[in-house]
Backbone as numpy.savetxt, mean C-alpha at the origin, in Angstrom:
# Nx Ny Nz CAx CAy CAz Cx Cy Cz
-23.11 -14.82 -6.26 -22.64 -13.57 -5.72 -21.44 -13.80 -4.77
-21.94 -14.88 -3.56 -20.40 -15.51 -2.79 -19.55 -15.18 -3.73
-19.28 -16.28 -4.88 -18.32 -16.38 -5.94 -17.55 -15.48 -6.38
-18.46 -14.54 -6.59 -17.86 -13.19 -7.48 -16.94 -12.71 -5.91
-17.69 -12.46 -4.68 -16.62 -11.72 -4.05 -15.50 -12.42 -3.45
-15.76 -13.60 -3.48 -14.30 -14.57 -3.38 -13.41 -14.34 -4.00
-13.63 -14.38 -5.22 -12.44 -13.88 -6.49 -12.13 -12.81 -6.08
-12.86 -11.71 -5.86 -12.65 -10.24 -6.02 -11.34 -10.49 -4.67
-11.91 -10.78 -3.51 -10.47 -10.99 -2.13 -9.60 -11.83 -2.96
-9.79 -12.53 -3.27 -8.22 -13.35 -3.89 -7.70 -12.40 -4.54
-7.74 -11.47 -5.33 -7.14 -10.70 -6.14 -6.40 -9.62 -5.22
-7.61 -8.87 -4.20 -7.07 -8.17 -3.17 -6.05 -8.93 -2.09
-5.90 -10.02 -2.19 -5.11 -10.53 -1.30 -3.91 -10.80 -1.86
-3.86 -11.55 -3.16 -2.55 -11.23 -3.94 -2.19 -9.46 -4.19
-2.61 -8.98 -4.08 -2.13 -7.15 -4.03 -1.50 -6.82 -2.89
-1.93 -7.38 -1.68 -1.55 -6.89 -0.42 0.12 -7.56 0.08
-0.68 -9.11 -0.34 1.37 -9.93 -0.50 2.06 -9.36 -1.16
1.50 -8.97 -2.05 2.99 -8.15 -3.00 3.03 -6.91 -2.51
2.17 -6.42 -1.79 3.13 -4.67 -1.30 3.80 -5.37 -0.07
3.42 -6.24 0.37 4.48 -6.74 1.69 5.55 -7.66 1.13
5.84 -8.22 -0.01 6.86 -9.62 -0.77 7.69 -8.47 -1.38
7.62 -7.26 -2.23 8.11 -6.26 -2.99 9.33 -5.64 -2.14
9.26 -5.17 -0.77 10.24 -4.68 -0.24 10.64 -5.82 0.01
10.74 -6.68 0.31 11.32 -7.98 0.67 12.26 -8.06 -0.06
11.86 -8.42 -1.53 12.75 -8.90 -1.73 13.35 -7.94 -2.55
13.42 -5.77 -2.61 14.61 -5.46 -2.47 15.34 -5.75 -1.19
15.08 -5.95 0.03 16.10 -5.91 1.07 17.01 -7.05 0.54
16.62 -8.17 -0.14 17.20 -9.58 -0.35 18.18 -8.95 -1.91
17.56 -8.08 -2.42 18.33 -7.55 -3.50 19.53 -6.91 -3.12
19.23 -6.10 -1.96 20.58 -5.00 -1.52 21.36 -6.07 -0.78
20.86 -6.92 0.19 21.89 -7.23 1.43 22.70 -8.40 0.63
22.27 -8.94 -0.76 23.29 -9.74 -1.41 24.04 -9.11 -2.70
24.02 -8.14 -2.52 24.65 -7.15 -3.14 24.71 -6.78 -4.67
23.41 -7.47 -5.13 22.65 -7.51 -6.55 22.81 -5.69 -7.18
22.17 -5.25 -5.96 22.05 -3.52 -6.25 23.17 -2.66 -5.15
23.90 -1.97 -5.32 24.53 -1.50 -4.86 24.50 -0.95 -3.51
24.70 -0.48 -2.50 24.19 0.10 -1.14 24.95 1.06 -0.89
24.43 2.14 -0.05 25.28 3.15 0.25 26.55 4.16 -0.49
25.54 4.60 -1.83 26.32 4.95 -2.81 25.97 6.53 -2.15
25.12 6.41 -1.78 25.26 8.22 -1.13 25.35 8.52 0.20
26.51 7.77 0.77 26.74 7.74 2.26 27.93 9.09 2.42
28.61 9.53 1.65 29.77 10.20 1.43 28.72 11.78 1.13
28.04 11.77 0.16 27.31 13.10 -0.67 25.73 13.23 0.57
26.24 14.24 1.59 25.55 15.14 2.33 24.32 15.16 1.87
24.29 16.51 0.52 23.36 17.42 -0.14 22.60 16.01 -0.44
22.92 15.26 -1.07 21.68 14.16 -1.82 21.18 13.32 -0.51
22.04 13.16 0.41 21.45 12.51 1.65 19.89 13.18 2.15
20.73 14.10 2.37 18.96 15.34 2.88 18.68 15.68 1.58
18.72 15.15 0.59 17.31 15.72 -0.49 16.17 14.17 -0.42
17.54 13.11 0.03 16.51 11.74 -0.45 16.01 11.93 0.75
16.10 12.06 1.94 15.26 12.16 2.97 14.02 13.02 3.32
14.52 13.92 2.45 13.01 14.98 2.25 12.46 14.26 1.34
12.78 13.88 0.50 11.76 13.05 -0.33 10.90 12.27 0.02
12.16 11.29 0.91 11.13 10.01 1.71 9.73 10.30 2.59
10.54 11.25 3.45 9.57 11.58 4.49 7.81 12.11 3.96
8.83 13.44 2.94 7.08 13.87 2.25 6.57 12.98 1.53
6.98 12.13 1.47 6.13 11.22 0.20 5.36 9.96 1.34
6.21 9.70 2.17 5.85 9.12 3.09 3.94 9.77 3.98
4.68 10.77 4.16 3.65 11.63 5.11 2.49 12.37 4.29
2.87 12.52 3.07 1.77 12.59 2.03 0.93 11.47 1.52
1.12 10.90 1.14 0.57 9.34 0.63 -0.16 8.62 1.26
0.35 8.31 2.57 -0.46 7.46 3.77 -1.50 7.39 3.88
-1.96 9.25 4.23 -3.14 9.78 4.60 -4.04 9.73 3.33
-3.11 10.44 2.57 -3.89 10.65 1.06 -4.68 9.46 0.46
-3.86 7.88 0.67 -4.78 6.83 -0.19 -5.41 6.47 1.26
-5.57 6.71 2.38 -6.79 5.81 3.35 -7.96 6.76 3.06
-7.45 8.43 2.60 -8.79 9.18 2.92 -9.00 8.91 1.62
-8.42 8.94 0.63 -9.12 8.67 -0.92 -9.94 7.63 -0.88
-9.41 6.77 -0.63 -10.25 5.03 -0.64 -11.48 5.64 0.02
-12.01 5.86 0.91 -12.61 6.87 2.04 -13.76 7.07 1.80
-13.43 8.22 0.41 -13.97 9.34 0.24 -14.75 8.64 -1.14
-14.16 7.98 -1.85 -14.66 6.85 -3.01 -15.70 6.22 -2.53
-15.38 5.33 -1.33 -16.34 4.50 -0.68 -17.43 4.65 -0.21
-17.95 6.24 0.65 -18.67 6.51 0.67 -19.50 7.52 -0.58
-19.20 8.78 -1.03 -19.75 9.57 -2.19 -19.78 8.53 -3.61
-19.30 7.31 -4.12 -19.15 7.07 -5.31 -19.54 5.43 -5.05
-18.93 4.63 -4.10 -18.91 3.07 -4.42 -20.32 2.52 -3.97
-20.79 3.22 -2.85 -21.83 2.66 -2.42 -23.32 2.93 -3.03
-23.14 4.27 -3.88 -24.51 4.29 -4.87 -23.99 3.84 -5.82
-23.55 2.87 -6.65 -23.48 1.96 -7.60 -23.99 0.65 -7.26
-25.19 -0.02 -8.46 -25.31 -1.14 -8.27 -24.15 -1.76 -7.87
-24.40 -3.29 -7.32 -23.86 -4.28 -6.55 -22.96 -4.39 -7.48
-22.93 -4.93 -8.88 -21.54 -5.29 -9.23 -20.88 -4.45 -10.19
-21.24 -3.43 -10.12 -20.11 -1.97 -10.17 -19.68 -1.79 -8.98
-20.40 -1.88 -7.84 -19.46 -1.23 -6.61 -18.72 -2.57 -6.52
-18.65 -3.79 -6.65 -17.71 -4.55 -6.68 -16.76 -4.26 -7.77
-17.31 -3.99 -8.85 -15.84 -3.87 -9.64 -15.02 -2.76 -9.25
-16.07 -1.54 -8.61 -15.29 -0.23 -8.48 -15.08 -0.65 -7.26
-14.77 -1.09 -6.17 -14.15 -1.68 -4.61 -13.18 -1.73 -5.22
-12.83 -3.29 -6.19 -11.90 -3.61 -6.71 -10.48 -2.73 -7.01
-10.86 -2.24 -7.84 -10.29 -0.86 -8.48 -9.96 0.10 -7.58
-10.37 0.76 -7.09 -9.87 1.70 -5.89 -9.19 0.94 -4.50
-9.15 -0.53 -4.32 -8.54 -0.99 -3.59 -7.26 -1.01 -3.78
-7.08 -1.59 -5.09 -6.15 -1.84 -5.62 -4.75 -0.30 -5.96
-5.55 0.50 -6.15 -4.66 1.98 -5.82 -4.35 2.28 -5.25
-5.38 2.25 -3.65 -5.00 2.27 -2.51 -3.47 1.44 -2.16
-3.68 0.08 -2.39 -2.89 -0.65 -2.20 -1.02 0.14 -2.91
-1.56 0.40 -4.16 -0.46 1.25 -5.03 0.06 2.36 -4.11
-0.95 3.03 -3.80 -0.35 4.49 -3.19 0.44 4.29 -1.80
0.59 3.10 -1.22 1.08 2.92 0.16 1.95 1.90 -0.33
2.66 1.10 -1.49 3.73 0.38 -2.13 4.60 2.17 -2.73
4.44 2.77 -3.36 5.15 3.59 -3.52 5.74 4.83 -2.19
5.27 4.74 -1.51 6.40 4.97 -0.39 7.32 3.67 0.49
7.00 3.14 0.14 7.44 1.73 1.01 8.48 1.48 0.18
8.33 1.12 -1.51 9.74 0.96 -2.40 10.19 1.98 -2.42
9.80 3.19 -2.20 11.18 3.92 -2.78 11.64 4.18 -1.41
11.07 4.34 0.25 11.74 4.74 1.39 12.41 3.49 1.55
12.28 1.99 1.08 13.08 1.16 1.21 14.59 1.27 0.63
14.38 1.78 -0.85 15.78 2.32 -1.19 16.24 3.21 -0.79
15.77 4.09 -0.49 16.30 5.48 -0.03 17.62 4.96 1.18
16.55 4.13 2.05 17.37 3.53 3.46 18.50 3.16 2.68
18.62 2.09 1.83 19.67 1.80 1.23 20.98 2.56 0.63
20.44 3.36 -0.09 21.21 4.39 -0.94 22.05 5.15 -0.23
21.60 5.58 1.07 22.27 6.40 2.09 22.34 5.95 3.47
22.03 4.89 3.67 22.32 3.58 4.90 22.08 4.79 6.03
20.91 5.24 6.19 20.29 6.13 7.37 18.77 5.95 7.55
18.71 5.77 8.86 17.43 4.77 9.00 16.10 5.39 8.82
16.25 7.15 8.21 15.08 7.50 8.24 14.18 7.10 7.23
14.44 6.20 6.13 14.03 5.74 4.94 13.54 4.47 5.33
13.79 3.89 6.21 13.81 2.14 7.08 12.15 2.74 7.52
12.59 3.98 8.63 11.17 4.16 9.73 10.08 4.56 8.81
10.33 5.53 7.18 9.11 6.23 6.35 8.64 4.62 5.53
9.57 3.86 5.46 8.63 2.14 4.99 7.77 1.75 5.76
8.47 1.22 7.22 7.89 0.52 8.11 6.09 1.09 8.06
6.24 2.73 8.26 4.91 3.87 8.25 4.42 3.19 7.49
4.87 2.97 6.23 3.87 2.79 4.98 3.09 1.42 5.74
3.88 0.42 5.85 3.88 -1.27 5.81 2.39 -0.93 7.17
2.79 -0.91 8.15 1.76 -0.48 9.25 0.87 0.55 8.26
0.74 1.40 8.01 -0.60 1.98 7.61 -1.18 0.60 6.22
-0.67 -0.12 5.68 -0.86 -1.13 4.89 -1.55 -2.05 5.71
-1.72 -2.27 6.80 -2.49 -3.00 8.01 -4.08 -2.28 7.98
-4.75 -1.34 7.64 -5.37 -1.03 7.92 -6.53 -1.44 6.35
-5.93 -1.70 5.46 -6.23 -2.20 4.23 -6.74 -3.86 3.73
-6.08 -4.60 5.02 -5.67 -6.14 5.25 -7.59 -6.55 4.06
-7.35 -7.08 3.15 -8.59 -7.50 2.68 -9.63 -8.58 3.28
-10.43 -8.44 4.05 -11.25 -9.83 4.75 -12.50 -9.68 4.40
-13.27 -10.70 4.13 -14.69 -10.84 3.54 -15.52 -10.25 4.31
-15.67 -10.19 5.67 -16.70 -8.96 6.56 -16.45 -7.80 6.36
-14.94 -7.04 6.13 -14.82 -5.82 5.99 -15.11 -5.37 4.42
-14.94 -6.10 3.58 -15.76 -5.82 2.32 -17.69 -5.70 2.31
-18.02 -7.20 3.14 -19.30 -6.67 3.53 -20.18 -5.32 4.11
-19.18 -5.17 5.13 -19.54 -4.22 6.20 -18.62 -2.93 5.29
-17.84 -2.42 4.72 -18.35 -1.60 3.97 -18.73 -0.99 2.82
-19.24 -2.09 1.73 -20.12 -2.09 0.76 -21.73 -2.07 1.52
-22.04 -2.08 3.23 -23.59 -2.49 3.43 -24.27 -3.38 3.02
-23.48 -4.34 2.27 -24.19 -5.23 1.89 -25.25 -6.18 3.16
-25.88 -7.41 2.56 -26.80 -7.59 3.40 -26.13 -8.73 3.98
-26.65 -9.29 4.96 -26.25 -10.37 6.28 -26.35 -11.12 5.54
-26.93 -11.45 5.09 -27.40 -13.12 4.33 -26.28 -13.34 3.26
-24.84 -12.64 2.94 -24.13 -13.06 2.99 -22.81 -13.20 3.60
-23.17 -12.58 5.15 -22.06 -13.14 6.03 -21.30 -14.65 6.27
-20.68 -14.94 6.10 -20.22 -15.78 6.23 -20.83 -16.74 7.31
């Protein structure tokens, strides 16, 4: 059983590097000039449309995958035998993880596209609410309820 949830965090832990390695290395994409920058520094109207974008998607999403994960975890993951709610942890982690990378890549470009930092601050949001996800073997314990005897 250890076994199985070892794997299961390694997997969640490669998910979490890559929503934090992904903007990375667009910033390493834009600042060496692979992808273009500040193609909508001149065009106003698309400036404030990508910024409404960022922001709501930003300010939508956040909330939306911590309370989804949430709301899974308690009504759905925890009355499933042990290794369905591990596979289904799995699985809904992993979306979670999705739903807070898709504001982070696209407010990362956005910053780019129109070199205005409100697309920089709707990432960072994401990246910090992505802290609250961090995968560790007690917090999988503690909330699956599982039993002590396999605390670490």
């Amino acid at each position: 059983m250890k076994n199985r949830i070892e794997r299961l965090l390694r997997i969640l832990k490669i998910c979490f590097i890559a929503l934090w390695a992904l903007p990375i290395a667009l910033i390493i994409l834009y600042e060496t000039g692979i992808f273009a920058e500040g193609i909508y520094t001149d065009n106003v109207q698309m400036e404030y449309i990508l910024q409404c974008i960022c922001i709501l998607l930003t300010v939508g999403m956040i909330p939306f995958s911590l309370r989804l994960f949430n709301l899974n975890l308690v009504k759905r993951i925890k009355e499933l035998p042990l290794m369905q709610a591990l596979e289904s942890y799995l699985i809904w982690s992993e979306i979670r993880i999705f739903l807070l990378a898709v504001p982070t890549l696209v407010s990362t470009s956005f910053y780019y596209l129109t070199l205005n930092t409100t697309g920089l601050f709707c990432a960072c949001m994401a990246l910090v609410a992505s802290l609250f996800c961090v995968p560790t073997y007690n917090r999988l314990l503690n909330e699956l309820d599982l039993p002590e005897d396999l605390h670490e």
